[in-house]
PyMOL Python script that loads the backbone (N, CA, C, O; Angstrom):
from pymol import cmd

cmd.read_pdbstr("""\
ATOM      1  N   UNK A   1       0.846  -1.175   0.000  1.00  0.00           N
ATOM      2  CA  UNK A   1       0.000   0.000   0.000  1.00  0.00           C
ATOM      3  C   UNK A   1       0.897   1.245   0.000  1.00  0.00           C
ATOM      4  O   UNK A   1       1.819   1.239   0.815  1.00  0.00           O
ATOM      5  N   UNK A   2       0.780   2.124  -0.660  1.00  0.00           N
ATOM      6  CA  UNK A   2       1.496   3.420  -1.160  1.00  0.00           C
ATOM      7  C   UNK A   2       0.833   4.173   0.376  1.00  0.00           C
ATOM      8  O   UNK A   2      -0.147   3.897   1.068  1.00  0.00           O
ATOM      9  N   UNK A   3       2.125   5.442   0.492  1.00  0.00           N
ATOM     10  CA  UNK A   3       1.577   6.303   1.671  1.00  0.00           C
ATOM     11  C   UNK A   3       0.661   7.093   1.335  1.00  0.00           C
ATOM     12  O   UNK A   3      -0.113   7.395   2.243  1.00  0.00           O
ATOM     13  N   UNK A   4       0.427   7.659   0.060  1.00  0.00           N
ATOM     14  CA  UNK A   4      -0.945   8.023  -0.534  1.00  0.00           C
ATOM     15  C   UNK A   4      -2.111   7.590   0.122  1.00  0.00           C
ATOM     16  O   UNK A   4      -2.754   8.325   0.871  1.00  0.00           O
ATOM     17  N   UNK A   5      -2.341   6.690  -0.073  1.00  0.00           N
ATOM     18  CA  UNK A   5      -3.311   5.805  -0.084  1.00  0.00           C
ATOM     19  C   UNK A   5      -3.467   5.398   1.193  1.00  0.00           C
ATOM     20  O   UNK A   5      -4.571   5.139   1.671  1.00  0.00           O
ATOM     21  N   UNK A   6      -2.604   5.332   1.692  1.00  0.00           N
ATOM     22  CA  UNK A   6      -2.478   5.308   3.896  1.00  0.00           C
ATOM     23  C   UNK A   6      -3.609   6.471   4.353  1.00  0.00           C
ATOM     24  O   UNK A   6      -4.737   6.520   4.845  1.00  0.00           O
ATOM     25  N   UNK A   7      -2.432   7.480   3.807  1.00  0.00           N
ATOM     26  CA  UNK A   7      -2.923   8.888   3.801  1.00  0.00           C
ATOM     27  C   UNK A   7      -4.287   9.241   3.778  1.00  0.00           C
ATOM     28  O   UNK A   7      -4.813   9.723   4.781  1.00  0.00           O
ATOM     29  N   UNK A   8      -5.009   9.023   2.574  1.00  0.00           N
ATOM     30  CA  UNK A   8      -6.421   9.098   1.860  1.00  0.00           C
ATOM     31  C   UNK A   8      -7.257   8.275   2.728  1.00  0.00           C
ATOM     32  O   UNK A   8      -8.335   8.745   3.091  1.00  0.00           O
ATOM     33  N   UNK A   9      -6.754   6.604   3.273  1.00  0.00           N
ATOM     34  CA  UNK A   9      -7.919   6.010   4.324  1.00  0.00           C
ATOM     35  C   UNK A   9      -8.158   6.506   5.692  1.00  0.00           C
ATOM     36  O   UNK A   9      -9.087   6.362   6.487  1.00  0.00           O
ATOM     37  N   UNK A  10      -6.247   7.575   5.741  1.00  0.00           N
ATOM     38  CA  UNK A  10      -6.508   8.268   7.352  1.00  0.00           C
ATOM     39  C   UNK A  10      -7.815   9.213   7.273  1.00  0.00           C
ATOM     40  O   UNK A  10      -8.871   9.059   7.886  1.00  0.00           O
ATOM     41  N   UNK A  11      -7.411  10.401   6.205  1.00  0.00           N
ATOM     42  CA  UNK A  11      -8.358  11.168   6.113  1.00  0.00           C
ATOM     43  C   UNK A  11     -10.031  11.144   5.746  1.00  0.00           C
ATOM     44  O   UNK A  11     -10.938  11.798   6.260  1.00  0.00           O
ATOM     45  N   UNK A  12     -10.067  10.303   4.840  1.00  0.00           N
ATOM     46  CA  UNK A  12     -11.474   9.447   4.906  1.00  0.00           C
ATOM     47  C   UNK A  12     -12.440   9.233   6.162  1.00  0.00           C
ATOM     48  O   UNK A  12     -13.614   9.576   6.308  1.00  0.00           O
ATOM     49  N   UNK A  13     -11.542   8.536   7.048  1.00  0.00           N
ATOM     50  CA  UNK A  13     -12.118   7.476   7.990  1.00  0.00           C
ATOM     51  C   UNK A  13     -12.345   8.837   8.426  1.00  0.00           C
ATOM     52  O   UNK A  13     -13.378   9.367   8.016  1.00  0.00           O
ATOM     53  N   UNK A  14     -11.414   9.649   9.341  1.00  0.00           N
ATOM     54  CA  UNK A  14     -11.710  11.062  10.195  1.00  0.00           C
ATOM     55  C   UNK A  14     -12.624  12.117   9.574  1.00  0.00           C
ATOM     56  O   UNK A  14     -12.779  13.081  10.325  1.00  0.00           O
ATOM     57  N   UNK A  15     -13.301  12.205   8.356  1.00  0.00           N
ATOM     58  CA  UNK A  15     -14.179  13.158   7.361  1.00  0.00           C
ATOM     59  C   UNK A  15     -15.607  12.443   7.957  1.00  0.00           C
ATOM     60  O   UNK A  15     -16.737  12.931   7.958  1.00  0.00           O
ATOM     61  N   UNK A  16     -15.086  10.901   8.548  1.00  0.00           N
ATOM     62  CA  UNK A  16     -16.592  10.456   8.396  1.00  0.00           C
ATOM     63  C   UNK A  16     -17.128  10.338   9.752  1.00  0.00           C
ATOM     64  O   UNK A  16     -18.303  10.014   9.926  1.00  0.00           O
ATOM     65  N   UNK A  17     -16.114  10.651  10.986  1.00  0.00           N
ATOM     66  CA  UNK A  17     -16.256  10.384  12.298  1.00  0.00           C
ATOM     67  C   UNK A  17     -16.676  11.851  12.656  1.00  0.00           C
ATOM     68  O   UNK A  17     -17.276  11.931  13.728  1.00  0.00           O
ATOM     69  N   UNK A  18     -16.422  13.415  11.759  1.00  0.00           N
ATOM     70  CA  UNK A  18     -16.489  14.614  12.004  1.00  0.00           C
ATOM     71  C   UNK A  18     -17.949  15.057  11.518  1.00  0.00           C
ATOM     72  O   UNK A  18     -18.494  16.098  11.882  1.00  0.00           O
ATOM     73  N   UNK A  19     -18.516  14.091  10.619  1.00  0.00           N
ATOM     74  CA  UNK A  19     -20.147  14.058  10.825  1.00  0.00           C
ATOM     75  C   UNK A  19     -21.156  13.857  11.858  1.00  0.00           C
ATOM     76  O   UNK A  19     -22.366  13.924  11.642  1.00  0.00           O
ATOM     77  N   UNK A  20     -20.540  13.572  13.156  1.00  0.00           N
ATOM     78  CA  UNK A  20     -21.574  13.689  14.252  1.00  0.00           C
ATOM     79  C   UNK A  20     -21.225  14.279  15.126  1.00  0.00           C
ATOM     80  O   UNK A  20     -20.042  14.464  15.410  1.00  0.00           O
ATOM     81  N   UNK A  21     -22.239  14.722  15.771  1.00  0.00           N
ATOM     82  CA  UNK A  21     -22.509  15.892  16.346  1.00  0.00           C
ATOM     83  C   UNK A  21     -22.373  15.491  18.097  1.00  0.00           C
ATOM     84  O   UNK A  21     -22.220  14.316  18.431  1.00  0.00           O
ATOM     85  N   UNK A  22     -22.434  16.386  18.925  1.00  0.00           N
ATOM     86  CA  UNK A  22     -22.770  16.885  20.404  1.00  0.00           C
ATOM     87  C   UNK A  22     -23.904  17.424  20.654  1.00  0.00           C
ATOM     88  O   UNK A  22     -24.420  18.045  19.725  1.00  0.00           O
ATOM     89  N   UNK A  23     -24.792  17.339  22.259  1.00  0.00           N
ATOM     90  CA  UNK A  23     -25.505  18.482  22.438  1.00  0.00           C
ATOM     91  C   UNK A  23     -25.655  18.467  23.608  1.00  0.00           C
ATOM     92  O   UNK A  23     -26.141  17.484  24.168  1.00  0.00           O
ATOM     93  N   UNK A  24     -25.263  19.578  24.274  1.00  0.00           N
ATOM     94  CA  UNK A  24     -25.019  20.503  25.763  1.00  0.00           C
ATOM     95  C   UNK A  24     -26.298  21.286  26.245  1.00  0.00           C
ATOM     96  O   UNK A  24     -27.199  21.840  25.615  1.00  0.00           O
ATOM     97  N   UNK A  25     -26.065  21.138  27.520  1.00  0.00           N
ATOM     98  CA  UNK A  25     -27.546  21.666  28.024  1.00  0.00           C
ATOM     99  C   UNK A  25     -27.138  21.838  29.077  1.00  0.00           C
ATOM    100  O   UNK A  25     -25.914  21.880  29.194  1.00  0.00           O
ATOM    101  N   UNK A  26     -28.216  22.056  30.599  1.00  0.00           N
ATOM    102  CA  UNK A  26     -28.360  22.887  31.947  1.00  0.00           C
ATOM    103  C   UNK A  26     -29.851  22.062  32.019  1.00  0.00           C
ATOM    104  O   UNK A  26     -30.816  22.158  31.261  1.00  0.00           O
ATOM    105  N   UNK A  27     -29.677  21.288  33.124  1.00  0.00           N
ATOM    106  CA  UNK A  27     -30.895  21.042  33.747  1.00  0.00           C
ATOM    107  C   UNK A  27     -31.278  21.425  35.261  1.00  0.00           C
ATOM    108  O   UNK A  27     -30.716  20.833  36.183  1.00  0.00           O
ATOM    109  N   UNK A  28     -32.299  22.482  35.524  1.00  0.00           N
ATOM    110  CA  UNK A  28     -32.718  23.077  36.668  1.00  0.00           C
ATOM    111  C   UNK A  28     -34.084  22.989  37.099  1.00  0.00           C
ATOM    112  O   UNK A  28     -35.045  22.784  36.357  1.00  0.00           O
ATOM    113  N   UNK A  29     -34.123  23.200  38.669  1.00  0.00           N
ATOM    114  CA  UNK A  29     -35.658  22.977  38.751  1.00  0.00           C
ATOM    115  C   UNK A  29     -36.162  23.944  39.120  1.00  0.00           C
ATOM    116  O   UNK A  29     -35.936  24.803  39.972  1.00  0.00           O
ATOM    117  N   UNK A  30     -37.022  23.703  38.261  1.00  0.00           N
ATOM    118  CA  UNK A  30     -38.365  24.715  37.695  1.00  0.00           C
ATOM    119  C   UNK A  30     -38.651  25.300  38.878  1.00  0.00           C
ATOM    120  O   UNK A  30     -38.543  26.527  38.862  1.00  0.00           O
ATOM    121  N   UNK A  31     -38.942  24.866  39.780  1.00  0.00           N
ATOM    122  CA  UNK A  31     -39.344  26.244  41.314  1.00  0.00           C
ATOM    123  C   UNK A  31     -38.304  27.160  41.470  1.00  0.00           C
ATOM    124  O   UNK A  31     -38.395  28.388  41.438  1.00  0.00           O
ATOM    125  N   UNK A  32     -37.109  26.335  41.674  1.00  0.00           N
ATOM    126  CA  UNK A  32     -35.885  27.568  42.225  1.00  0.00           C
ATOM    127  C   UNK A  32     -34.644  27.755  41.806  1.00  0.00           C
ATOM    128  O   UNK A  32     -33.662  28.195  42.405  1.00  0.00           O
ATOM    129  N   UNK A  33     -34.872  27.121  39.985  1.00  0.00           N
ATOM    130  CA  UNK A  33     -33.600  27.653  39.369  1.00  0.00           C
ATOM    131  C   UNK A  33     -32.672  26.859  40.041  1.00  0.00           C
ATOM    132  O   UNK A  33     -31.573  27.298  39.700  1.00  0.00           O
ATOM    133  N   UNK A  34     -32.500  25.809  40.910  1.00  0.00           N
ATOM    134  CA  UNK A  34     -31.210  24.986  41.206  1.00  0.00           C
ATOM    135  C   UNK A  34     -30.880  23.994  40.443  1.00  0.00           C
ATOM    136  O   UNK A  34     -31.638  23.146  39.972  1.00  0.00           O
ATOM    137  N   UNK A  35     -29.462  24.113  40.280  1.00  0.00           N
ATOM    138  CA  UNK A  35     -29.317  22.698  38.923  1.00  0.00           C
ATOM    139  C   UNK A  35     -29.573  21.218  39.866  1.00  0.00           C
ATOM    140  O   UNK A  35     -29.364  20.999  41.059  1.00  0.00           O
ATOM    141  N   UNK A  36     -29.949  20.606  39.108  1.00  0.00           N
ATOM    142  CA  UNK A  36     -30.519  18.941  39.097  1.00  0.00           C
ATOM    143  C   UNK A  36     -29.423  18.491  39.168  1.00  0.00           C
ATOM    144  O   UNK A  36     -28.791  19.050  38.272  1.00  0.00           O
ATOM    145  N   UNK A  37     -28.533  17.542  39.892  1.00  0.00           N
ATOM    146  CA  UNK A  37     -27.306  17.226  40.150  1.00  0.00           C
ATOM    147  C   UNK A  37     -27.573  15.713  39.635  1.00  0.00           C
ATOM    148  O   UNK A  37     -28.540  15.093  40.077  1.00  0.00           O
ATOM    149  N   UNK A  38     -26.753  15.176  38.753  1.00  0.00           N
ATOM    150  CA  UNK A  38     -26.714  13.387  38.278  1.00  0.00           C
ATOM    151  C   UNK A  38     -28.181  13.080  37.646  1.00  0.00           C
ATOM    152  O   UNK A  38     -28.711  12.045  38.049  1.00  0.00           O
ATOM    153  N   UNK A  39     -28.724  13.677  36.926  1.00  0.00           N
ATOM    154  CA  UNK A  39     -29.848  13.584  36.462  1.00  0.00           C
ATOM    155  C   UNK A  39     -29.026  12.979  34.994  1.00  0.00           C
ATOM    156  O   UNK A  39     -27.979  13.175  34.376  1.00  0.00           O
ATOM    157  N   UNK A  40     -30.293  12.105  34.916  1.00  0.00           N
ATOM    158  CA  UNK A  40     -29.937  11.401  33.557  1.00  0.00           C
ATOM    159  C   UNK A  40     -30.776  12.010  32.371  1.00  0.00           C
ATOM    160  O   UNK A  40     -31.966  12.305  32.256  1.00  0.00           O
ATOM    161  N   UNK A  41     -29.844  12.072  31.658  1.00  0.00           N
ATOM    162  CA  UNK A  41     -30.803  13.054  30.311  1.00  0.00           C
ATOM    163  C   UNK A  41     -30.528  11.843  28.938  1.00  0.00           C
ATOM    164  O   UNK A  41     -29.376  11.410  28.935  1.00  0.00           O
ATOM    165  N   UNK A  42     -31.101  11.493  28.240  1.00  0.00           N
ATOM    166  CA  UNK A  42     -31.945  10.468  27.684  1.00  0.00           C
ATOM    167  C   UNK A  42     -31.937  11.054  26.150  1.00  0.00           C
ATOM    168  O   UNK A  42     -32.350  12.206  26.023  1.00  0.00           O
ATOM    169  N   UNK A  43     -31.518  10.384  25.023  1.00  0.00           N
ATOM    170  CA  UNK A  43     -32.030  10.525  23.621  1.00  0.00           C
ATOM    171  C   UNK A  43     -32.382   9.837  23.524  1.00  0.00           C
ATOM    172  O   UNK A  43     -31.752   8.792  23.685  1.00  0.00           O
ATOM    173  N   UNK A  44     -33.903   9.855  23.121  1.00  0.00           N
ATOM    174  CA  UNK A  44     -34.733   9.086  23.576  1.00  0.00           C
ATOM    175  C   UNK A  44     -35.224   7.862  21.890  1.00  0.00           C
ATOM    176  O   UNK A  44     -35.534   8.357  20.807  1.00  0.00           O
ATOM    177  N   UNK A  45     -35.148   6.180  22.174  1.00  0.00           N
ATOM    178  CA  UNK A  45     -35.361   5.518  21.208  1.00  0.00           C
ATOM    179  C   UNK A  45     -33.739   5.214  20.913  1.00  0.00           C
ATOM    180  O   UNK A  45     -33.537   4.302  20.111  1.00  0.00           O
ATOM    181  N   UNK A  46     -32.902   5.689  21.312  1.00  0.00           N
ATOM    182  CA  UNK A  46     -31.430   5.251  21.564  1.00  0.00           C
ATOM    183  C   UNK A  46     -30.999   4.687  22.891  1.00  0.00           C
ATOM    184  O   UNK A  46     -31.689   4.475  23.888  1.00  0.00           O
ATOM    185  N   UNK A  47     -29.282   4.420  22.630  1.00  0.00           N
ATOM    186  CA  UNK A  47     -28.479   4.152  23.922  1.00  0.00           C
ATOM    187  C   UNK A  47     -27.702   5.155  24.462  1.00  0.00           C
ATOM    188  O   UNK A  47     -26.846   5.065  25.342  1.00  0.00           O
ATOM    189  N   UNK A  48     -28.181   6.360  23.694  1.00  0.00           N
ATOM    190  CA  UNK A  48     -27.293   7.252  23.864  1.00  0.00           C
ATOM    191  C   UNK A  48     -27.788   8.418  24.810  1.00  0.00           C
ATOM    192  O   UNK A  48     -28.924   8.869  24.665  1.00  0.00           O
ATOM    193  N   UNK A  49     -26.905   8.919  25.806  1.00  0.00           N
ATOM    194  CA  UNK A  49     -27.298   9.513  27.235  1.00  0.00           C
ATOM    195  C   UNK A  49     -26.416  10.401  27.855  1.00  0.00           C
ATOM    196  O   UNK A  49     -25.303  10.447  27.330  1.00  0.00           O
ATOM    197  N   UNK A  50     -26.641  11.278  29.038  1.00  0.00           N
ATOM    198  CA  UNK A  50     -25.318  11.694  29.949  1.00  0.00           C
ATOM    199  C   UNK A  50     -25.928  11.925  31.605  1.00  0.00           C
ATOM    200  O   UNK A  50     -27.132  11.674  31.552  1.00  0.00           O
ATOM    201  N   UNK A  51     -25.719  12.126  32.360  1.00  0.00           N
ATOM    202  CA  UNK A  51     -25.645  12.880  33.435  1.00  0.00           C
ATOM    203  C   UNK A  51     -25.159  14.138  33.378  1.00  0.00           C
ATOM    204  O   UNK A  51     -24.286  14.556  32.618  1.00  0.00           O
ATOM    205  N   UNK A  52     -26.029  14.996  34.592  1.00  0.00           N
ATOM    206  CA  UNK A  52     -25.478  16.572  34.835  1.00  0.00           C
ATOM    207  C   UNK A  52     -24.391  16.177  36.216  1.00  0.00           C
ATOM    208  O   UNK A  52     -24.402  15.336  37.115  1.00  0.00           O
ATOM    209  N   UNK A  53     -23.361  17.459  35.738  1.00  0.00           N
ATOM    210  CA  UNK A  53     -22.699  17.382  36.707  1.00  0.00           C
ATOM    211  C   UNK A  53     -22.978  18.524  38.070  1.00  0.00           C
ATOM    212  O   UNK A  53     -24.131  18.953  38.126  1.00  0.00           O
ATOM    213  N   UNK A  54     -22.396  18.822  38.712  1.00  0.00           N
ATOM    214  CA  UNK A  54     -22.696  19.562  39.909  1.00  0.00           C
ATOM    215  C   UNK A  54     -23.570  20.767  39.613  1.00  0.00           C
ATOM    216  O   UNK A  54     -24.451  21.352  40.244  1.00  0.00           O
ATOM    217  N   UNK A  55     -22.892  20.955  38.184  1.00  0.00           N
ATOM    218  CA  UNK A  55     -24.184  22.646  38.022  1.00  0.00           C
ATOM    219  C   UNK A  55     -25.186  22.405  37.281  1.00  0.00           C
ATOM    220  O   UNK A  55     -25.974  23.255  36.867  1.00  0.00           O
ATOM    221  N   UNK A  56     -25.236  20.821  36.988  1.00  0.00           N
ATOM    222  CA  UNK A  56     -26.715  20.935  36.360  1.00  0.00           C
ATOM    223  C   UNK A  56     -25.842  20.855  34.900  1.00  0.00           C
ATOM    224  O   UNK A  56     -26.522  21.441  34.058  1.00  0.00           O
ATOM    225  N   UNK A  57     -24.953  20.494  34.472  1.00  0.00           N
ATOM    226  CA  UNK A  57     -24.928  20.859  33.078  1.00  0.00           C
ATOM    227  C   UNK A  57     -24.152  19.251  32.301  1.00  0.00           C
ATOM    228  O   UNK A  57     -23.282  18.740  33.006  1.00  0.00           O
ATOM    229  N   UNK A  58     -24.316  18.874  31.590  1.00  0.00           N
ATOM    230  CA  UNK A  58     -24.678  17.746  30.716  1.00  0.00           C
ATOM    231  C   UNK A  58     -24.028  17.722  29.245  1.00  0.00           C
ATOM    232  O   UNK A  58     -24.297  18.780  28.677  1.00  0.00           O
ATOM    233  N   UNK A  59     -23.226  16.821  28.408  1.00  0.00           N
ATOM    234  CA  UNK A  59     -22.747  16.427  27.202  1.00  0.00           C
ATOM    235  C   UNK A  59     -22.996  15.470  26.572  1.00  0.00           C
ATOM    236  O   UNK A  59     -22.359  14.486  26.949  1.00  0.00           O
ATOM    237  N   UNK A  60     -23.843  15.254  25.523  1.00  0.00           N
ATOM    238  CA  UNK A  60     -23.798  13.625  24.586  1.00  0.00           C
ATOM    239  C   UNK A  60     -23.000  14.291  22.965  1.00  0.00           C
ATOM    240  O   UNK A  60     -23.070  15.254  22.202  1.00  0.00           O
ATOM    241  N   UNK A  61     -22.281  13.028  23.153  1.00  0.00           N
ATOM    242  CA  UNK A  61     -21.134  13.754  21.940  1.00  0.00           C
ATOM    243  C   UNK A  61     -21.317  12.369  21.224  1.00  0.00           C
ATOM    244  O   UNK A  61     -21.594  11.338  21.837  1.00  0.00           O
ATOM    245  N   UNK A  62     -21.148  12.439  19.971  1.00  0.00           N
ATOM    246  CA  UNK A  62     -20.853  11.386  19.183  1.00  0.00           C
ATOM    247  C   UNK A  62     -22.483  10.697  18.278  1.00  0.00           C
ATOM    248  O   UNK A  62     -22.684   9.542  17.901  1.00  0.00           O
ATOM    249  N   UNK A  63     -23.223  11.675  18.186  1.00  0.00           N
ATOM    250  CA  UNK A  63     -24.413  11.351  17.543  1.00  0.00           C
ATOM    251  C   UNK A  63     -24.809  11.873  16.128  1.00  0.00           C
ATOM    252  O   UNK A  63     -25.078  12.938  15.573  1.00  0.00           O
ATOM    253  N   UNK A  64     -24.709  10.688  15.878  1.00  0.00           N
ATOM    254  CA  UNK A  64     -25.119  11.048  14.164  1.00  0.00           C
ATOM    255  C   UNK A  64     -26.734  11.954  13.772  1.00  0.00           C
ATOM    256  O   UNK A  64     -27.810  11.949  14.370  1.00  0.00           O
ATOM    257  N   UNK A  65     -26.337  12.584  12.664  1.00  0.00           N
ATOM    258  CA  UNK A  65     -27.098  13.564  11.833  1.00  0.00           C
ATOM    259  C   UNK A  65     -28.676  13.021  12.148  1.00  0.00           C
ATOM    260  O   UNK A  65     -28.990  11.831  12.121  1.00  0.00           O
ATOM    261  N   UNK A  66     -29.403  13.897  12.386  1.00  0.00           N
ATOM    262  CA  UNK A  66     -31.013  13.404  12.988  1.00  0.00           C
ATOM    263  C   UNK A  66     -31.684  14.434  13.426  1.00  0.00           C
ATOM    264  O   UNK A  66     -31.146  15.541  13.450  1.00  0.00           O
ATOM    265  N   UNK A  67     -33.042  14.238  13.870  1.00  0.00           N
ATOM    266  CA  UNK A  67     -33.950  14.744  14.727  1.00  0.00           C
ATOM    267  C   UNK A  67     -33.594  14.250  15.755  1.00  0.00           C
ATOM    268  O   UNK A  67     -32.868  13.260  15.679  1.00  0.00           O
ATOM    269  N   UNK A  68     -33.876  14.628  16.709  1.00  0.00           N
ATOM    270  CA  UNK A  68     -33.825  13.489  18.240  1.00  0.00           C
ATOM    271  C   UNK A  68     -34.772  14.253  19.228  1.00  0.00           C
ATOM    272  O   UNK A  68     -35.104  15.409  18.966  1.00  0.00           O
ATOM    273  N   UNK A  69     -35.195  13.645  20.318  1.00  0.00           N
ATOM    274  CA  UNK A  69     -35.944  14.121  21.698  1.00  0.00           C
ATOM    275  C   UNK A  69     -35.257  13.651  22.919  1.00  0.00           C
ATOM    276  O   UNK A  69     -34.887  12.534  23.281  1.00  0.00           O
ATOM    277  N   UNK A  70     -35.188  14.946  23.500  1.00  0.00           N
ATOM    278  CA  UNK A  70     -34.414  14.056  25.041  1.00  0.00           C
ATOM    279  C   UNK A  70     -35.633  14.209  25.860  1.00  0.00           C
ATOM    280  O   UNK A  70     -36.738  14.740  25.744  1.00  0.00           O
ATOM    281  N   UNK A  71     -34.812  13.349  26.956  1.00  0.00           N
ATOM    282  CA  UNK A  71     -35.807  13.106  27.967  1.00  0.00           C
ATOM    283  C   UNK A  71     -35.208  13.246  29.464  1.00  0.00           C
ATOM    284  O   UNK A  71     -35.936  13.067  30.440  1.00  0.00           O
TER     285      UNK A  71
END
""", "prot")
cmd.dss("prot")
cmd.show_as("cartoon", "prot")
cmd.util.cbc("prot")
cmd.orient("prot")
């Protein structure tokens, strides 16, 4: 295999892993504005999920192109 061609399957493979996405949020409760601590937040009809951390705030990274609903 030519380094070309090394080259071209490196960049390929990484063009196709940079198609999905993240999505960040803040979960608080509704009476007094305090963040929800270890709350599980849910895309929902998937396996895919996160917990908030101490301030209430939350990451799911690695999800392909879609609609989605959390929960």
């Amino acid at each position: 295999m030519t380094i070309q061609r090394v080259l071209f399957t490196i960049f390929f493979l990484s063009t196709l892993s940079a198609k999905n996405g993240s999505v960040t949020g803040i979960v608080h409760d509704k009476s007094d504005n305090s963040p929800l601590i270890g709350s599980n937040v849910i895309i929902e009809n998937t396996f895919m999920g996160g917990a908030t951390d101490l301030k209430g705030r939350y990451t799911i990274t690695n999800i392909p192109p879609g609609n989605y609903e959390l929960t």
